[in-house]
N, C-alpha and C positions, 0 to 999 in steps of 0.2 A: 701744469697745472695751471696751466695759470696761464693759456694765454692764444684762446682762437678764436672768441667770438664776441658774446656782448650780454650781460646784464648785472642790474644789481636789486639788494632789498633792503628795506631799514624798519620805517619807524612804523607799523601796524601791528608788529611782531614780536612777544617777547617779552618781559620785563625785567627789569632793576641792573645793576652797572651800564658800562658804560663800552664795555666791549676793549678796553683801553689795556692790553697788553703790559706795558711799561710799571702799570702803578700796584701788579698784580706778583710781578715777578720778584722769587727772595733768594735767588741764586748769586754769586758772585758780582758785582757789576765794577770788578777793575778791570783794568788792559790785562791780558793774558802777557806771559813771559813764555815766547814760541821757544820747545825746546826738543833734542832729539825724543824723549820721554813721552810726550803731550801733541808733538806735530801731528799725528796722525790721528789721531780723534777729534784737533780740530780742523782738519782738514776734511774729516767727511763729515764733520758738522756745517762747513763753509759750503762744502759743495750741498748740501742740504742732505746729506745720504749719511746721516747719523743714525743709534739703534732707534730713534724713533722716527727722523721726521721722513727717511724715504731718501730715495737719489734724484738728480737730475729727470729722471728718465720723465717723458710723457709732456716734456716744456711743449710742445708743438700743440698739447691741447687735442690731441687726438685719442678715443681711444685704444687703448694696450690690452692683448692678451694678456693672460696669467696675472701672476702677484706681485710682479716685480716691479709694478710702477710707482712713480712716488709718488706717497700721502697726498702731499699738500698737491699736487699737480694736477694728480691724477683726481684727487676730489673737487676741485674747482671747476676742472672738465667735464665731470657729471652736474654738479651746478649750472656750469653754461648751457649744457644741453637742452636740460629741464628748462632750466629759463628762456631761454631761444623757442624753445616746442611753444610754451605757452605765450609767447609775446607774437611771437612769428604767427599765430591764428587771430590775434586780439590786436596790436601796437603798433601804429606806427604814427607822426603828427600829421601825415596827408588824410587819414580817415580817420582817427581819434574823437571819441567821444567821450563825456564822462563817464566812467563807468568801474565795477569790480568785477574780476574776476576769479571765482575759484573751483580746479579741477584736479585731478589724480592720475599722477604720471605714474605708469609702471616701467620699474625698474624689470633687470634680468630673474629676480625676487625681488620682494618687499615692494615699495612704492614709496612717492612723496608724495603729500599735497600742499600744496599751495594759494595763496590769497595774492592777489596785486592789485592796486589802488591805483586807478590812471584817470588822473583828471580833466577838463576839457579845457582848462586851459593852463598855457604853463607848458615846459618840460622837462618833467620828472614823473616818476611814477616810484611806489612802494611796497611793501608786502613784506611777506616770509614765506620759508617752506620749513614743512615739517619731514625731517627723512625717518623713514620707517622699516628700520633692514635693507636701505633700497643696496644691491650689489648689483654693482657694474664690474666689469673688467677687473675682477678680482679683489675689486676694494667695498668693505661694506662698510655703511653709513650708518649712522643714527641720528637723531637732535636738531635743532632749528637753526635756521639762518636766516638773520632779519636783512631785508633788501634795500635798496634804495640806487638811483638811477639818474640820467634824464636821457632824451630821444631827442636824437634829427628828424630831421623829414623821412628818413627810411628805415632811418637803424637808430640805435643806441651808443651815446658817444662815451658814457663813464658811466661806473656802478660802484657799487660798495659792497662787499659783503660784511657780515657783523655777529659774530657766536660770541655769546654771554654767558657766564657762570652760572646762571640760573636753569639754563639749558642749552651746556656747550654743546658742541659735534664730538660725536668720539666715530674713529674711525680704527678700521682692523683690515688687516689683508696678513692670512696666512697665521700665523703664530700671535703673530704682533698685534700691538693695538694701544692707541696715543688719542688723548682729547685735546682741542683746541679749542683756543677761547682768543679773541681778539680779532682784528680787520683786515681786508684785503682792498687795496683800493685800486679799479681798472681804468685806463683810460687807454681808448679806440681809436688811431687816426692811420686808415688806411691798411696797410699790411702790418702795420705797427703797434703792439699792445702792452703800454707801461702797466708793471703790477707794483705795488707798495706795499708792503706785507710788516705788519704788526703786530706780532703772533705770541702765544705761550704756547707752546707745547707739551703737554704732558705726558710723561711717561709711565706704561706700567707697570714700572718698579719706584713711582711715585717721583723720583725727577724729571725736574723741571729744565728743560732748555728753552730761549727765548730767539727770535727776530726782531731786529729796529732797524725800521727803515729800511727792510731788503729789499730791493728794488731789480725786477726784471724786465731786461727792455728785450724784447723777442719780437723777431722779424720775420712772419712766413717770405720763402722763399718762394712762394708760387710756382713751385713743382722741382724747385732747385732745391739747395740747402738752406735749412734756417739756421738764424744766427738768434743768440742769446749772449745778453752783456747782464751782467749781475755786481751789485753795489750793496753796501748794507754794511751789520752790524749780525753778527752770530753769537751768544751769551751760552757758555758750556755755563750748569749750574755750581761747578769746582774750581774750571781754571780761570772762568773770567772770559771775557770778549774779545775777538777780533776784526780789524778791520779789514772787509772785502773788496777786492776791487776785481776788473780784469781786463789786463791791460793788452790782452790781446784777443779779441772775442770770438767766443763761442762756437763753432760750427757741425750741428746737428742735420744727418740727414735724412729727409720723410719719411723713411721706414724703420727708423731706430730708434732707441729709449735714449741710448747715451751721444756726450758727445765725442766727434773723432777729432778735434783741431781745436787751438785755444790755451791761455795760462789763466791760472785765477792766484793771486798773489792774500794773503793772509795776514796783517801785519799787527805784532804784541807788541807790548813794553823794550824799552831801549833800543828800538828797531831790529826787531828779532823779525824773521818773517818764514813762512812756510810757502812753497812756491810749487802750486799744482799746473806741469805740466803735460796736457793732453798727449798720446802717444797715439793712439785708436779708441776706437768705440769698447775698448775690453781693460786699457790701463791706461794708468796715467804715473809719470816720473815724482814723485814727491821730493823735494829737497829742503835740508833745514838750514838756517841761516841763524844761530843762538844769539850772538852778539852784534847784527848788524856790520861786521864787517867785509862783507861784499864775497866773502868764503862759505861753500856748506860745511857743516859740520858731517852731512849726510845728505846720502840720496838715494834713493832706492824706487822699483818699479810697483806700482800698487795697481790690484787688481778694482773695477767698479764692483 
């Protein structure tokens, strides 16, 4: 989702709040107490592949057949596209002139259109898009996302993405279907693409799970394997937050959704922690740790 190419939108697009996830969310906001009970749901909340926001799958920013990619990922990646199509004809600071532009991307169905403000001097540029049923790769879109940017000399070095309550993104693939409302923030140097993700997720059955501060650092491997390091803050709207880290990173390869190699560690109140480790691209070992004394309480093999 989140992480293979370059733009952003902001402020032409949209009105009222502030896109600000944090001050929106009324779910639980303690430390979670990691337990055999609870591990498991926030563990595929941490990995992001909870019943709403989707799995790992599709970090490479590529897109995925079928429905199985994640949400958030896998909708970023039709954002990049879109945006890319339209900048890659218009933007760059070597030929830059003032100017707007706005035209309509078709999707697999539906379509988006878009507005972006590129001024002649300066680098930044803004806008929005409107998604309008667009389905890509099994994921269908709706609702606006307000842009914002700036440009190198050839490319684009950081964007913002920004869905507002007044007109969040709701997104569906398959049965399911979750709206977001809050920021994405990218930045571009080289192979390397930091994502900061500030998100509400809604669900619908009406809860709410949140993102703070999730931070993806994804590294194409230029035709090897990509790596993905993931940091942040996960908010189940019952049991409360945990702290993510992964302290041994990620290793996804170009032609797969999941990852095959990697731990991502989970840590609640009293130093309880849930400790997801990768086995293959099909499962990963989950182990609980209740009391933080260096013991599992449990461990067992979970499928993605």
């Amino acid at each position: 989702m989140i992480l293979g190419a370059s733009l952003v939108l902001g402020a032409c697009g949209g009105g009222g709040g502030d896109g600000g996830a944090t001050t929106a969310y009324t779910g639980s906001r303690t430390l979670a107490d990691v337990t055999v009970v609870n591990g498991e749901t926030l563990a595929s909340g941490g990995l992001g592949a909870s019943q709403s926001v989707g799995g790992l799958a599709n970090a490479t920013g590529r897109p995925q057949d079928g429905e199985n990619g994640s949400f958030i990922l896998g909708t970023i990646n039709v954002i990049t596209n879109v945006v890319n199509h339209s900048l890659g004809k218009t933007a760059s600071r070597a030929s830059s002139q003032e100017r707007t532009v706005s035209d309509t991307f078709a999707c697999s169905s539906g379509y988006v259109q878009f507005f972006l403000d590129i001024p002649d001097a300066g680098d930044s540029f803004s806008g929005y898009m409107d998604f309008i049923g667009c389905n890509e790769a099994g994921v269908l879109i709706d609702g606006r996302v307000d842009i914002s940017g700036t440009l190198t000399i050839n490319d684009i070095s950081s964007m913002t993405l920004t869905m507002k309550d007044v007109s969040p993104l709701v997104v569906s693939s398959g049965a399911d279907s979750v709206t977001f409302i809050g920021t994405l923030a990218m930045h571009f140097n080289g192979a390397t693409t930091t994502t900061v993700t500030n998100l509400l997720v809604i669900n619908g059955d009406g809860s709410v799970e949140m993102l703070e501060n999730f931070t993806l650092v994804f590294t194409d491997g230029q035709g090897g394997n990509n790596s993905l390091a993931i940091s942040g803050r996960y908010y189940h709207p019952v049991e409360g937050y945990v702290e993510i880290t992964t302290p041994v990173t990620m290793l996804i390869s170009p032609f797969d959704v999941w990852p095959f190699f990697g731990t991502m560690l989970l840590t609640g109140s009293a130093g309880s922690i849930a400790q997801i480790e990768i086995i293959n691209n099909a499962q990963y070992t989950l182990s609980i740790d209740e009391d933080g004394d260096g013991n599992w309480e449990s461990s067992e093999v979970v499928n993605f």
